[in-house]
matplotlib code that plots the C-alpha trace (Angstrom):
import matplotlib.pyplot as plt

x = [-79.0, -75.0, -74.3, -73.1, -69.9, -69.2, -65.7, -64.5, -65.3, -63.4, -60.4, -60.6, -60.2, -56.8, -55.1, -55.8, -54.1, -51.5, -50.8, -50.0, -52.9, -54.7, -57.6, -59.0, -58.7, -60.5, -63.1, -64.4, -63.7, -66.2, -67.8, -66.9, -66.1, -62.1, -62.5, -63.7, -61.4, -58.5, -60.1, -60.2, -56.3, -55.5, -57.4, -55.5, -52.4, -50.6, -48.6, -51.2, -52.1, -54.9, -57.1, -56.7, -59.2, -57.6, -57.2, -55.0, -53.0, -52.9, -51.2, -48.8, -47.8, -47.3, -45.2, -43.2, -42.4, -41.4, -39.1, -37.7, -37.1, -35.4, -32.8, -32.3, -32.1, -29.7, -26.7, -27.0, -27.4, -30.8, -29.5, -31.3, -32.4, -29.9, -28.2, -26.9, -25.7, -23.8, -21.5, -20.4, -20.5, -18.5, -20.6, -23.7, -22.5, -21.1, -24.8, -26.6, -24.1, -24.5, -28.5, -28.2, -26.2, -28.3, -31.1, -33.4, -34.0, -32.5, -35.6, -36.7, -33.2, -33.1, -36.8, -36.1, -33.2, -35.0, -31.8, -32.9, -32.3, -30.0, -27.9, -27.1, -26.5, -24.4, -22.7, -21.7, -20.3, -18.3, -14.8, -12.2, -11.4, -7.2, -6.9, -8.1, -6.1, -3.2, -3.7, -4.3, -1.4, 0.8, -1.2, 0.3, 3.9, 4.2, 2.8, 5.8, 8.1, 7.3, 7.4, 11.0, 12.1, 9.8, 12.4, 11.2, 8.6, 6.5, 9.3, 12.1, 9.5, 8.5, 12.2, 12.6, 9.2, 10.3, 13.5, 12.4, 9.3, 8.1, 5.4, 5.6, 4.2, 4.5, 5.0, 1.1, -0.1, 2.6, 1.7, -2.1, -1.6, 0.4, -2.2, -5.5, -3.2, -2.3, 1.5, 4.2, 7.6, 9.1, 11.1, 11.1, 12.2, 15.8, 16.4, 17.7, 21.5, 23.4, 25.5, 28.7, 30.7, 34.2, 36.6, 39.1, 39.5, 37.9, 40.1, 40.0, 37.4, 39.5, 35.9, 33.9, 34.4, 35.0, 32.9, 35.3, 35.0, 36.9, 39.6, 37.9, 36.7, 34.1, 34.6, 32.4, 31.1, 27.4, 26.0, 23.7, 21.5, 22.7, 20.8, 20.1, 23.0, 25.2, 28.0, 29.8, 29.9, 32.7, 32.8, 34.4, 32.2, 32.8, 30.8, 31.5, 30.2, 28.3, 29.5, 30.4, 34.5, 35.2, 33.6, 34.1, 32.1, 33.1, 31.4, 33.7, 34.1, 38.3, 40.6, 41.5, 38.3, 38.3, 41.8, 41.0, 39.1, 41.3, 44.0, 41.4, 41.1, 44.9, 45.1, 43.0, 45.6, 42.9, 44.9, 42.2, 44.0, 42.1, 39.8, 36.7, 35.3, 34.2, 35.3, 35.3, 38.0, 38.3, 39.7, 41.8, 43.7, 47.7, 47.0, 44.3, 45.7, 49.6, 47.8, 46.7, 50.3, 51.9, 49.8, 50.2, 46.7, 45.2, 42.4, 39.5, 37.1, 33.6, 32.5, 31.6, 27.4, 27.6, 26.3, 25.5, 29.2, 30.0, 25.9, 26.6, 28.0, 25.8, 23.0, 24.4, 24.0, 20.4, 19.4, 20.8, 18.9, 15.6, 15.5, 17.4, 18.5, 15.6, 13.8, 16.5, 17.1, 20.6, 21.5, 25.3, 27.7, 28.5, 24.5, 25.2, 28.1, 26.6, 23.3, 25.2, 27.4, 24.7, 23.1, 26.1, 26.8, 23.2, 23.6, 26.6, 25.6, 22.0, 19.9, 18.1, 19.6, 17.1, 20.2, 21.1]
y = [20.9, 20.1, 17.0, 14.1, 12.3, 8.9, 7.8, 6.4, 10.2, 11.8, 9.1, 9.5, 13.5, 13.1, 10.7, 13.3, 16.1, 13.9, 13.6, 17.5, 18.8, 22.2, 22.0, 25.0, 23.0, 19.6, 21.7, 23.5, 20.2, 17.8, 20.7, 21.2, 24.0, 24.5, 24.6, 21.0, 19.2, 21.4, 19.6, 16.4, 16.8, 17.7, 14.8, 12.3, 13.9, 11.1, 14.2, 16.0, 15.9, 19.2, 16.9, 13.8, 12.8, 14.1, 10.0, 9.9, 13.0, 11.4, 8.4, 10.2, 12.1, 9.0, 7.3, 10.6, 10.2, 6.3, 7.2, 9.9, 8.0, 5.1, 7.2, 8.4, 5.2, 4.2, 6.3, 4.3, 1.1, 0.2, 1.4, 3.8, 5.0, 3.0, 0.8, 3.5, 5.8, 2.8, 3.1, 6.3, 10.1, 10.3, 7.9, 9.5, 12.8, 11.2, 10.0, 13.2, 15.4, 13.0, 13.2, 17.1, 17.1, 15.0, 18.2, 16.4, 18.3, 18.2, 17.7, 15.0, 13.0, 13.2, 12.0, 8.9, 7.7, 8.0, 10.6, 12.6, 16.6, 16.8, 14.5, 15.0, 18.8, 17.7, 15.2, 18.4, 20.9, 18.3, 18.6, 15.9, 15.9, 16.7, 12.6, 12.2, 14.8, 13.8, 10.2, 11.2, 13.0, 10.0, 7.6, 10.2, 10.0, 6.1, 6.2, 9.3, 6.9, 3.8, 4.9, 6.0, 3.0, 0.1, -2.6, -1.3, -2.5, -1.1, -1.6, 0.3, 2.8, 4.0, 4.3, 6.9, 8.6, 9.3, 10.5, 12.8, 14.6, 15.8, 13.5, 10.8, 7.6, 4.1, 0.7, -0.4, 2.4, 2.6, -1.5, -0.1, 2.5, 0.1, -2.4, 0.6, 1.1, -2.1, -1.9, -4.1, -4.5, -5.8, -8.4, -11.7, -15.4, -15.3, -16.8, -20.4, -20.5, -22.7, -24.9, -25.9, -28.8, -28.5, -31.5, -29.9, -31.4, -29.7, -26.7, -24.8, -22.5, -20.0, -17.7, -20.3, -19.5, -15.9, -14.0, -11.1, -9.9, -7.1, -7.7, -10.3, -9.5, -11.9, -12.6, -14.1, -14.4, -14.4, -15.2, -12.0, -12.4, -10.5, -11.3, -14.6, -15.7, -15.2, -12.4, -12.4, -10.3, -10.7, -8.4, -8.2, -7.4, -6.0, -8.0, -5.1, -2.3, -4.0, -2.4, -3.8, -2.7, -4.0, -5.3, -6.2, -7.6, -9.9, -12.0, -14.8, -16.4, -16.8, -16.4, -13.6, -12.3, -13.5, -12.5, -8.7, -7.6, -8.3, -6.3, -3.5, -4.0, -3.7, -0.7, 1.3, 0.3, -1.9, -5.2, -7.4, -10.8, -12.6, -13.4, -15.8, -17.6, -20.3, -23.7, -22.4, -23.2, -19.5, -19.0, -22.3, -21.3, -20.9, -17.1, -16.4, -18.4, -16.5, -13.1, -13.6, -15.2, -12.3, -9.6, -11.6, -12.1, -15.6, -18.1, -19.0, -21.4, -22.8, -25.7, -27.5, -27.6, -24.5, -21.5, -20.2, -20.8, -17.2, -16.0, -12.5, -12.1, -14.5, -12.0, -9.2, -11.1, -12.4, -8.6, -7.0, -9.6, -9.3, -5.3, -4.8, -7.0, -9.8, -6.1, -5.3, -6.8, -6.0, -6.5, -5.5, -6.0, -2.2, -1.9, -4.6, -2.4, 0.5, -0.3, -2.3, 0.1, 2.5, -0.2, -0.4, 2.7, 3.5, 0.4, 1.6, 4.8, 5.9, 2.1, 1.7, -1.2, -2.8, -4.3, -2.6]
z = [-28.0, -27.4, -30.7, -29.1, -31.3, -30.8, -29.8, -33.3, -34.8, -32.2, -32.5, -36.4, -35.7, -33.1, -35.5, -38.6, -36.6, -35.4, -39.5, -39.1, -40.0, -38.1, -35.4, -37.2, -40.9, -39.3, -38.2, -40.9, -42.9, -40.2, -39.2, -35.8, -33.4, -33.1, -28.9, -29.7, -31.4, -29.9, -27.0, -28.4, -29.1, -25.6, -24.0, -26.3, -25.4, -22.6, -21.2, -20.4, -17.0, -16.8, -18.6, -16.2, -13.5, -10.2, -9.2, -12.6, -11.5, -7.8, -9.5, -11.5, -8.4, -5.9, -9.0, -9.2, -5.4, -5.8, -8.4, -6.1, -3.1, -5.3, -6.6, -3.0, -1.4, -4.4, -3.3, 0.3, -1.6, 0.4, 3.7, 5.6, 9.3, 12.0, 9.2, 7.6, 10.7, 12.0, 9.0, 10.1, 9.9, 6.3, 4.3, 5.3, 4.3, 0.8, 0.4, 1.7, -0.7, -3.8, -3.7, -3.0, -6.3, -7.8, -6.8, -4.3, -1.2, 1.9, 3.6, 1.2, 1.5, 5.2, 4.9, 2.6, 4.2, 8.3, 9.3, 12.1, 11.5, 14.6, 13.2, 9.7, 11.2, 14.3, 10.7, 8.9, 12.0, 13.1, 14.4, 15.6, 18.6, 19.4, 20.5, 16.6, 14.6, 17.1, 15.3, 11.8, 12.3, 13.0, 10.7, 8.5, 9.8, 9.7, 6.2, 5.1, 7.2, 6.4, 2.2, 3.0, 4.6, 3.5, 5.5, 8.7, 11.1, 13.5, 16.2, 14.3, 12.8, 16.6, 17.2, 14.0, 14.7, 18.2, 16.8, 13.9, 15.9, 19.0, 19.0, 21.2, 19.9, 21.5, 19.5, 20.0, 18.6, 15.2, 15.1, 15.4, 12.2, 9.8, 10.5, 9.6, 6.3, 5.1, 5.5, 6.6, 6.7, 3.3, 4.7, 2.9, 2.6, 1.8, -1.7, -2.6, -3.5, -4.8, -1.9, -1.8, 0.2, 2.3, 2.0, 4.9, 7.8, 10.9, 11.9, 15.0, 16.0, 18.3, 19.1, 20.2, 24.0, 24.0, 25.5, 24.2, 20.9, 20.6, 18.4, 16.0, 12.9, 10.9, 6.8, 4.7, 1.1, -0.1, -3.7, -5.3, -7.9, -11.0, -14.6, -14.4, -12.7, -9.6, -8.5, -5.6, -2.0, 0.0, 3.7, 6.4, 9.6, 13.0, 15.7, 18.2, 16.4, 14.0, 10.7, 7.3, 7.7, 4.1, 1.1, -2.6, -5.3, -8.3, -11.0, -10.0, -5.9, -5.9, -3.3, -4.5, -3.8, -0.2, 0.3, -0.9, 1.8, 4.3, 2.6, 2.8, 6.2, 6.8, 5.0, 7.2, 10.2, 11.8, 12.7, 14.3, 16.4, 14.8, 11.5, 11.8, 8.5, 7.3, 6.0, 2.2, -0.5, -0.3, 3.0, 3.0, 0.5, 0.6, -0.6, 2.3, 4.8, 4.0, 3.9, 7.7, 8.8, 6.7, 9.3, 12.3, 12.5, 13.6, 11.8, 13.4, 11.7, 12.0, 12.5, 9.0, 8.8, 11.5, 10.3, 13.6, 14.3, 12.1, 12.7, 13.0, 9.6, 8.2, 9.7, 7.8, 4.9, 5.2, 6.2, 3.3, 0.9, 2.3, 2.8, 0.0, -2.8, -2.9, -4.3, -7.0, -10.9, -11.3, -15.0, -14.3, -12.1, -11.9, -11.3, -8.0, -6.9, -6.8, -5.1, -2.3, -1.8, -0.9, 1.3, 3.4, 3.8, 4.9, 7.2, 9.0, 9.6, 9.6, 9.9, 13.1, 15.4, 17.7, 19.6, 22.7]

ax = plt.figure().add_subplot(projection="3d")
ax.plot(x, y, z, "-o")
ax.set_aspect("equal")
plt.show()
């Protein structure tokens, strides 16, 4: 007749042998077979599943699969079936690779996450068409473009792509690329400068009605921002073929200064009629104004408050600050002289003109 031990007894024997004592030792000692109490041990045991009932083992499988599927559905964050195919081909394929990584199966993943067969496989053989690697391709050329020359936007960047390639590419489709980027022209505000007044009475503005240029040169002097303070660009432009003919820079705005580009000028035998400036102590001094007489050349002023009067110039200016120097710290002036004299030599021969 099989002995029948009460719970406390068999309880008292697993928490002996959890002490590290032998199934074999607490059996002789309490006088019970070794199968028994090694059974005992093994039913007490939590990660033992032989010795579960099969609707314990059913629940430790169905929690196994929860725990599956949530790690599956995490690498989506939540999305699956149609919510997560909408967000495109590459994302499912991140998600699908990280849980394969992860070792789930493929079947199992694409299970979880409601992805039809036919699609994850028609995901991973596919090939862009030529329209799409034709447009990666130029994403990829206004990016190398635009890196190189950072001033430009979309319309001057079509102009250079369509110069530099075969590839044809039209101005809404470079505006299009920039935009998928992030990437604009670096253009910006022009900074405050200090102003300054003209006492002089009006003089003579000898360009206002020309319509012909040729012949006229434009002067003028701009403040740059050098460490903490203020040097000085004086230049001499050509409103004809829009380059920067002469140019000098000085930590102090003299007549001298104004007066030394147009002996630069003369020295390259260009004798313009006449020279167009502004109201400026500068150019109505004795030294500037005898330096023009002493060439033959005329004076041609504009009109005091009247900007637009000498605009060309004055747009020369504004463009060099805001693709170039607004994005400099120059702490000398040898630093400024340098850095603008690259700038206008890369403006006079190799910057793109939208002007006709």
């Amino acid at each position: 007749m099989a002995i029948k031990y009460s719970n406390e007894f068999k309880e008292s024997i697993v928490s002996l042998s959890q002490t590290g004592r032998s199934a074999n030792s607490l059996a002789k000692e309490y006088n019970v077979s070794v199968s028994t109490v090694t059974k005992w041990i093994k039913q007490a045991d939590p990660n033992n599943t032989k010795v579960l009932s099969s609707n314990e083992r059913a629940l430790i499988k169905e929690n196994k699969r929860l725990k599956e599927e949530l790690d599956i559905l995490k690498t989506s964050g939540g999305a699956y079936g149609k919510k997560l195919i909408i967000k495109g081909r590459a994302l499912v394929l991140e998600v699908v690779n990280a849980n394969l990584l992860a070792g789930h199966r493929i079947t199992r993943i694409l299970s979880v996450l409601k992805i039809p067969r036919s699609t994850y496989y028609d995901y991973l053989h596919w090939q862009p068409s030529r329209t799409e690697r034709r447009r990666h391709l130029i994403k990829q050329e206004v990016l190398t473009a635009w890196l190189r020359y950072p001033m430009y936007g979309y319309p001057r960047l079509t102009i250079l792509l369509n110069q530099q390639s075969d590839i044809h590419v039209s101005q809404r489709l470079v505006y299009q690329q920039m935009c998928e980027l992030g990437i604009r022209s670096r253009m910006v505000k022009r900074i405050n400068k200090p102003t300054t007044q003209t006492d002089y009475d009006q003089r003579p503005n000898l360009i206002k009605q020309l319509t012909d240029q040729s012949g006229i040169l434009l002067t003028d002097i701009t403040y740059i921002p050098l460490n903490h303070t203020w040097c000085y660009l004086a230049s001499v432009y050509n409103p004809v073929t829009r380059r920067v003919i002469a140019y000098q820079l000085n930590t102090q705005m003299t007549k001298e200064l104004a007066t030394n580009v147009i002996t630069q000028v003369m020295a390259q035998a260009v004798k313009p009629q006449i020279i167009h400036s502004d109201m400026g102590s500068q150019y109505t001094s004795d030294l500037f104004e005898n330096t023009l007489s002493k060439y033959g050349i005329k004076h041609s002023y504009s009109r005091k408050g009247q900007p637009g009067d000498n605009a060309r110039i004055e747009s020369f200016h504004s463009i060099l600050k805001r693709e170039y120097v607004n994005f400099q710290d120059f702490k000398t002036i040898h630093e400024a002289i340098a850095g603008i004299d690259n700038y206008i030599r890369w403006y006079n021969s190799d910057r793109i003109s939208l002007v006709a």
